[in-house]
N, C-alpha and C positions, 0 to 999 in steps of 0.2 A: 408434426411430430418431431422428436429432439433428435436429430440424425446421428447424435452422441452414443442416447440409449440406444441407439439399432448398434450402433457400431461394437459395445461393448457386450454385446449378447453375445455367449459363446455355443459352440455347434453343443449342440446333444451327446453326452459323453454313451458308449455302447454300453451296453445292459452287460449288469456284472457278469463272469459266468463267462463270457461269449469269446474272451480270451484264453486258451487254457492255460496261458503262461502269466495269469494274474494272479498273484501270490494270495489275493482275495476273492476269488470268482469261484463260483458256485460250484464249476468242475473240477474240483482239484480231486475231488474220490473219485473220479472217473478216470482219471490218466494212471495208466497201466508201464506205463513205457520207464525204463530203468531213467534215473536222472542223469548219469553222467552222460548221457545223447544230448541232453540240452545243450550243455554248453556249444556244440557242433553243429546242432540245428540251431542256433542263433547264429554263429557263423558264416552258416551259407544264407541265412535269411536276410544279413548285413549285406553279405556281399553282395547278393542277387539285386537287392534295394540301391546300393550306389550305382550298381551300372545302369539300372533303367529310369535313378533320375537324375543322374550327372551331368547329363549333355542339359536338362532344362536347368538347374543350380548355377550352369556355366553363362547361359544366355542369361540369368535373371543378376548375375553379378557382373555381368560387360552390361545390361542396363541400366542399374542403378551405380554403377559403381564412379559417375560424376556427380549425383545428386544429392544436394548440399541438405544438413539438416532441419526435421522437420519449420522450425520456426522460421527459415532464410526467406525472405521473398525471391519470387519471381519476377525477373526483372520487366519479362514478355509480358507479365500479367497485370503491369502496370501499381497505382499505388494501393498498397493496402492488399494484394492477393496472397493469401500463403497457402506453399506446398505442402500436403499431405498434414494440415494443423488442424485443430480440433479450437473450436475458438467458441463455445458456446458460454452464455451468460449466467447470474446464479441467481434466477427467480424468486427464490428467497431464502438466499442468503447463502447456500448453500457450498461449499467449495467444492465441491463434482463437479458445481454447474461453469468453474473458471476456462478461460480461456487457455490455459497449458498446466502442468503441473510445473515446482519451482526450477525445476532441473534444468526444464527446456527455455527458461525467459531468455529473454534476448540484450545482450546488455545496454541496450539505449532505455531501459524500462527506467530509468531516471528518469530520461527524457535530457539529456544533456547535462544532466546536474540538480537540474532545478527541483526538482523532488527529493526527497528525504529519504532515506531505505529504513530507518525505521518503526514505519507500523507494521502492522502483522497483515501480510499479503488478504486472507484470508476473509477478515472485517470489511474487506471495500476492494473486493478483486480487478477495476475498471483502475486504480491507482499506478498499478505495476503489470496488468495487462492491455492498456491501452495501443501501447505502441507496435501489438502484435495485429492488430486490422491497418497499418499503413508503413511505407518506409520513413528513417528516421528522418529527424526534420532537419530541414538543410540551412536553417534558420538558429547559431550556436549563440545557447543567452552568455552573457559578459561575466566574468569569476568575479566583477563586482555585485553584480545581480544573486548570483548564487550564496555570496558571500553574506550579503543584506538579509537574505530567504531565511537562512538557517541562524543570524543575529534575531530577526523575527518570531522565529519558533522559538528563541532562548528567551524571548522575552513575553511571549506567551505563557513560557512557563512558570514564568515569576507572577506575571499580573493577570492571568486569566482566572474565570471563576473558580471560586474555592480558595482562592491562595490566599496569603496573610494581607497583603498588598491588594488584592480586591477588596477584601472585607472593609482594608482602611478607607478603601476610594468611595468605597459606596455607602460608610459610616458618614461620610465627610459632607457626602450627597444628601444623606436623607437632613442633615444641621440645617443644611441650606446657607453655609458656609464656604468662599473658596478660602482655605488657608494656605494657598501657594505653596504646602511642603510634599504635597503625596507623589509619591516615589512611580506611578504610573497614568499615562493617562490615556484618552479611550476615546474611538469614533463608533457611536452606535449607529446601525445602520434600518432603516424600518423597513420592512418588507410592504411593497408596493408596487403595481401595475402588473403587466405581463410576464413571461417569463421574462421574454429577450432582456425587455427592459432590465428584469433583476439583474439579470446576469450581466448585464452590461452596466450598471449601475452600484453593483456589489465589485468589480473589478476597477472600476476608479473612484472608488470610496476605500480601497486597499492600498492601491496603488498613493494615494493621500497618507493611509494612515503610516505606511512603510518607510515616507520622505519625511514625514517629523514624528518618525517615532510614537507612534500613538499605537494603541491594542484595538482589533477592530471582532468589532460582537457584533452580531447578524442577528437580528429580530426572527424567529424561526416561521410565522404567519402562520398561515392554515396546512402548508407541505412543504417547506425548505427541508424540513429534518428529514422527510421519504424520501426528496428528488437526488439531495448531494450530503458526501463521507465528509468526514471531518477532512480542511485540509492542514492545518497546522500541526499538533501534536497532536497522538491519541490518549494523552491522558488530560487537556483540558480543553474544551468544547468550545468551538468558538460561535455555536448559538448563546444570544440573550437568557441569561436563566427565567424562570418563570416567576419567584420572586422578586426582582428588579424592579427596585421602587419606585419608576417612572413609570406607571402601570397605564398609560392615557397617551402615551408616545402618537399610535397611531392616528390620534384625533388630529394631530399639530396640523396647523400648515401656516401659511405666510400672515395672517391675521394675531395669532395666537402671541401673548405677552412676552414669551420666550425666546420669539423670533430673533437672529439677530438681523435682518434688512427692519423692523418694525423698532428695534432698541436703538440706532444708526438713525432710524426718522425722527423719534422722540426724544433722544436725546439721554437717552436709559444710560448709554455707554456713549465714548468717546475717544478718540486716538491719543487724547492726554493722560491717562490711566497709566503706570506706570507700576504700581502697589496691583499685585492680584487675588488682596484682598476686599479692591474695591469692586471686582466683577464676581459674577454670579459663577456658585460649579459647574453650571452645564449652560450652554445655547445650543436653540434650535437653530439649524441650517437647514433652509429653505430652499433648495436648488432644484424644485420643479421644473415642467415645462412652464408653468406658469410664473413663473417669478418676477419680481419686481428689481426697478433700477438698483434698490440700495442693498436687498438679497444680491444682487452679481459680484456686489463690492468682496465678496469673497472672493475674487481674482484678481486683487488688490495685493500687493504685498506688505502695503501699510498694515493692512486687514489680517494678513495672518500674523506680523508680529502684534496684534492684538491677542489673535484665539489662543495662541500658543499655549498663552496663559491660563486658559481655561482647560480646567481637569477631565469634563466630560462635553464630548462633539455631537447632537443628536442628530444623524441627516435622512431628511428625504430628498430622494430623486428617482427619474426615471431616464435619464439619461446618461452618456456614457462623456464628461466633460472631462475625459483627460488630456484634449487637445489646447483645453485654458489654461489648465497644468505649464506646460509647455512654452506658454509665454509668459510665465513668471520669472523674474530676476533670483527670485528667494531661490525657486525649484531648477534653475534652467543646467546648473554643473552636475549637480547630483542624477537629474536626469538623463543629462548625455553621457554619463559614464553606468547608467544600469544600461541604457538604451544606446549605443553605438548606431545600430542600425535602430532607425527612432520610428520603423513601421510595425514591430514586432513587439510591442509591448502586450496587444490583449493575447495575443499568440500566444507570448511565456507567461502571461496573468491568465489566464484563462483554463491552460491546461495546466497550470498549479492549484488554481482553485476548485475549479468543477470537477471533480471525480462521481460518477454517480454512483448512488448504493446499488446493491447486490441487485435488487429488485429490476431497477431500471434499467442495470447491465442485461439482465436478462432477456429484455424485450430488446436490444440493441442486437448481441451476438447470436439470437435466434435467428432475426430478419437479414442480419449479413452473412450467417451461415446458408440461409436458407436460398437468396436472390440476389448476392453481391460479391459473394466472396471470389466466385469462378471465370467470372468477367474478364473479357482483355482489356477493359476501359469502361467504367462509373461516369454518367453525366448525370448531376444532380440539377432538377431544374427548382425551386422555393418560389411557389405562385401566394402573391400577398394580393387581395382585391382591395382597396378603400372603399366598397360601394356596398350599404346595407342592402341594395336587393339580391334574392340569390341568384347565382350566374346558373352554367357557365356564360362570360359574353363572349360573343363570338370575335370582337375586338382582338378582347386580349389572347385568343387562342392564335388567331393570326399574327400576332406579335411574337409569340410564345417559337410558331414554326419559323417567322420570318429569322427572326436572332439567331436560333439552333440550324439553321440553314444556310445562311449568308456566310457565317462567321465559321462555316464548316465542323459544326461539333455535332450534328446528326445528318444523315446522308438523306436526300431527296429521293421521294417514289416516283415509282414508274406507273403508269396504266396498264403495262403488257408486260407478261409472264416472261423472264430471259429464254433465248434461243438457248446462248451456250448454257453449257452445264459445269465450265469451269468459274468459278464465283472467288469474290473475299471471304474469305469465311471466317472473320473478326465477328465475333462478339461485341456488343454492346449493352450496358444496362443503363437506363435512365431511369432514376430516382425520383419519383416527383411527391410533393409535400403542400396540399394544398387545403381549405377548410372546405372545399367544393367538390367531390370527382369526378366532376364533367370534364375539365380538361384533361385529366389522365385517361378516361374513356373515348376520348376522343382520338389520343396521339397512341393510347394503343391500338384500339382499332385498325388506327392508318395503314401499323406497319406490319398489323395482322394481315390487313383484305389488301394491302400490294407490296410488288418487290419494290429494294432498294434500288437506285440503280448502282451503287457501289456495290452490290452484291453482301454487304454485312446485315449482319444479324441484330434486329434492335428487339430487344426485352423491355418492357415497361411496367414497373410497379408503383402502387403507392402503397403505403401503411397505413394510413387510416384517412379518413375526412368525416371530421367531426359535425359539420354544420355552420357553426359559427364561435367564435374563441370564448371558451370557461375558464376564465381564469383562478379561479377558487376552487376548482373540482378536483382532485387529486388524480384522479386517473387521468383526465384528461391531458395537466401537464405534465405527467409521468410521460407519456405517450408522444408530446410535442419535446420534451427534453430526448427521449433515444429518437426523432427524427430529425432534430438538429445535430445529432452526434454522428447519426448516420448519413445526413449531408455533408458534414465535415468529412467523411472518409473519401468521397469521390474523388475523381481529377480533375472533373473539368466540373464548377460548378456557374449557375443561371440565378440569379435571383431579382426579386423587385424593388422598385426603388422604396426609399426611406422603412425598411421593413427590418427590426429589431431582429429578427430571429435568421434573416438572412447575414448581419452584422457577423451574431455569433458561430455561425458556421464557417463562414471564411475565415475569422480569428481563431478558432479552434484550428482549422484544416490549413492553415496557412496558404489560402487559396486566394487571389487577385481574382474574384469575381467578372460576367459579364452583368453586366446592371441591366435590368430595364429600364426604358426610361417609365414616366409615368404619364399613361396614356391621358388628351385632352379631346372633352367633347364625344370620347367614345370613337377615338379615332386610332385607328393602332400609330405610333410615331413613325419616321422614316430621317434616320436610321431607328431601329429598332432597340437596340441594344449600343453600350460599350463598356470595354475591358474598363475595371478600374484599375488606377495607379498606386493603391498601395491596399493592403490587406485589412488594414485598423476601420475600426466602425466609425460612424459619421455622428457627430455634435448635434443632434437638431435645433438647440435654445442657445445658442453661446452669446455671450456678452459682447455689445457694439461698442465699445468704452476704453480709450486709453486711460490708465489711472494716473500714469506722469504731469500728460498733459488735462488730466479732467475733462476731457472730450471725447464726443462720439468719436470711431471711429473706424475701417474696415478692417479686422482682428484676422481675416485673410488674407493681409496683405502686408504683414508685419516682419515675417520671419520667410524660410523660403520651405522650412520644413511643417509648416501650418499653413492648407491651403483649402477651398472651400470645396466640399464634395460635389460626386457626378452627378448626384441625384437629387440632392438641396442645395440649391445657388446660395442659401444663406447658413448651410450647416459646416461647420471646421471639422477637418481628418488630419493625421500628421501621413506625410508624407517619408522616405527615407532620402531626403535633399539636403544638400549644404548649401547651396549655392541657386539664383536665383537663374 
């Protein structure tokens, strides 16, 4: 039940009548007594009332009278607790259902800059109440970044759909013509794979289109438009419209005539083109996981002053390659001045883009009003299996306790009931997010049927478990986007190795993850877990290729702030390093 609507019920007002001194109540023929007594029996009825509740008015303002407003956190209570706040979601759509009314936001509801102020709070409440489930982020984007954000939105405004400047792009398009003059130009994005995937795939295909100025449309698929709000302006959309005359986009892949690694094999195009009207208005970019040597050439810089030139960018991916970014010549100035700190990029792309709709919030600010909010400490743990048969295995539950145990983020039980009776009396909630509930049934259990020996308090919830991942079902990534959101709110977050949706949670929550490793043979590993060193998601497919020298070669070991993640020996992360 919404602990909002209890809170907002008021007591039962007394039946008319029952006052005799209500200028409406039913006894007014009845009262015999001269009026000018009133004034004097209200008198003594005042005075009598201050002295017998003065002395409590006096104790309840030396109690409160340190405690800071409602929206402040608590600093005892860790990230994300708030005092006496009302933080529920709006199920559909509704602005009741927000997290505060506008009076009480808090002003990091920017998020440091990086947001806009305005859209209308109202249309997408999760936009300008996010920042009221955690403290602010201690992580400040650069006033070049912010600077770029809001050049971005001004140029949405010009070339997003609807505008004069669209119509011409996409006249130019259907010719089958590039005339090198149109005034904007465009990275479409296909929706494809999982969530994580998207969402980690939609943020460095941004991050792209922002460093050369391009406009970036998102294919809207079966639920993009339910899961997340507009983030650009609210007057033009930055989903794909539905007449967009590339109506076969989704078919593309690395085969297809359009391809540009297939036009680079055949000899379609070439790095001697100069005229852009001897290239086509649009190529496909193929940056799957599957991709091929001459699809990578897109982290060529030769290769992008080619595309440049092309008006429209069609990409698929399912991965998060903004670490090849990174080792571009073209990208490498403009980069380190959005990115100062160069591990914070999906961190500040992430919570600019993903705002969820009203909907979604709702399942969010229920479950963290309902089991998170009161906590002295959130341990999130995100169990990912690679194994099509269903668990739970007992393996990875052993892993699950050994990591949350060794590395001290859950306290160890005991077999026997404590003597004393003086105890910790910390609270704890652990989070868990798994397609299976066996291991949440298990670790609840534990700390159900024994004490700790630290003497705290472990709570253990999950939100749902579905069985096994739908990726096309609407409810169900409704459901997987507010338990990624709600991972993110923790403190101390657990996740498994190469696992998309574990990526997004730590780059939302700016959280340095403990990793699993990935168990072999059905073996739990030893060590079990370790901390990662930087918060940004991990490359799975990156390119082995220096393009200088025309040679394989190890693309982690280039730079000192691209280095190969905890959890794939062959996947690139940017790290926050200058120096090796």
């Amino acid at each position: 039940m919404d602990m909002k609507r209890i809170s907002r019920r008021q007591p039962s007002p007394s039946p008319r009548g029952a006052d005799p001194e209500d200028d409406d109540g039913g006894s007014r023929g009845t009262d015999r007594r001269p009026r000018l007594l009133r004034p004097v029996r209200r008198a003594v009825v005042l005075a009598a009332a201050c002295l017998i509740f003065a002395p409590a008015l006096l104790v309840a303002s030396l109690a409160f009278r340190d405690r800071p407003p409602a929206w402040i956190r608590s600093e005892s209570g860790g990230r994300g607790r708030l005092v006496g706040a009302e933080d529920g979601g709006g199920s559909g759509g509704g602005a009741d259902e927000g997290m505060q009314d506008n009076t009480n936001l808090p002003e990091d509801k920017l998020l440091g800059g990086i947001l806009s102020a305005d859209f209308d709070e109202g249309s997408c409440l999760s936009r300008y109440h996010s920042s009221l489930n955690r403290k602010p982020s201690s992580h400040t984007p650069s006033s070049h970044l912010i600077t770029r954000l809001r050049s971005h939105e001004n140029l949405h405004r010009k070339c997003g759909p609807g505008t004069e400047s669209y119509n011409k792009a996409v006249d130019q398009l259907k010719s089958g013509q590039n005339v090198g003059t149109s005034d904007c130009s465009y990275v479409v994005w296909i929706s494809y794979s999982g969530l994580g995937n998207r969402m980690l795939s939609i943020a460095s295909a941004f991050l792209y289109a922002l460093i050369t100025n391009r406009v970036l449309l998102v294919d809207r698929g079966t639920d993009m438009i339910d899961l997340f709000c507009e983030p650009f302006t609210a007057e033009k959309s930055w989903f794909l419209p539905l007449d967009f005359p590339l109506n076969q986009i989704n078919k593309f892949d690395d085969k297809s005539p359009e391809s540009y690694g297939l036009m680079l094999k055949t000899n379609t195009i070439n790095y001697t083109i100069d005229n852009a009207s001897s290239l086509p208005p649009f190529i496909y970019l193929h940056l799957n996981h599957d991709y091929g040597d001459n699809d990578k050439l897109f982290f060529c810089d030769q290769d992008q002053h080619l595309l440049q030139k092309v008006p429209w960018l069609v990409l698929r991916s399912d991965n998060y390659f903004v670490p090849s970014l990174f080792l571009m010549d073209t990208f490498e100035e403009e980069l380190s001045r959005l990115f100062p700190e160069k591990d914070t990029v999906f961190h500040h792309l992430g919570r600019y883009l993903f705002h969820p709709t009203n909907k979604v919030w709702g399942l969010i600010t229920r479950y963290y009003k309902a089991y998170l909010a009161n906590a002295e400490e959130r341990i999130g743990i995100q169990i990912r299996v690679f194994d099509a048969r269903p668990g739970p295995f007992q393996y990875i539950l052993d892993q699950i306790l050994a990591c949350s145990t060794k590395e001290n983020l859950l306290p160890q039980v005991s077999n026997q009931e404590p003597i004393s009776t003086t105890m910790n009396k910390t609270s704890k909630v652990v989070l868990m997010t798994s397609l299976s509930g066996g291991y949440f049934e298990n670790i609840r259990d534990m700390y159900w049927e024994n004490p700790t020996l630290s003497g705290e308090t472990i709570s253990v919830y999950q939100p749902s478990h579905e069985g096994y991942q739908q990726t096309e079902k609407q409810n169900h990534n409704m459901k997987a986007l507010a338990e990624i959101y709600l991972l993110s709110l923790t403190d101390v977050l657990i996740t498994s190795s190469w696992s998309t949706f574990g990526y997004v949670a730590q780059g939302l929550g700016g959280l340095k993850p403990w990793i699993l490793y990935k168990p072999e043979n059905e073996v739990a590993p030893d060590p079990p877990c370790r901390q990662a060193v930087s918060m940004e998601p991990c490359f799975h497919a990156p390119p082995f290729y220096d393009c200088k020298a025309k040679r394989g070669t190890d693309t982690g070991a280039l730079v000192p702030h691209v280095v190969h993640c905890e959890d794939m020996s062959w996947g690139l992360k940017v790290v926050n390093r200058d120096e090796w």
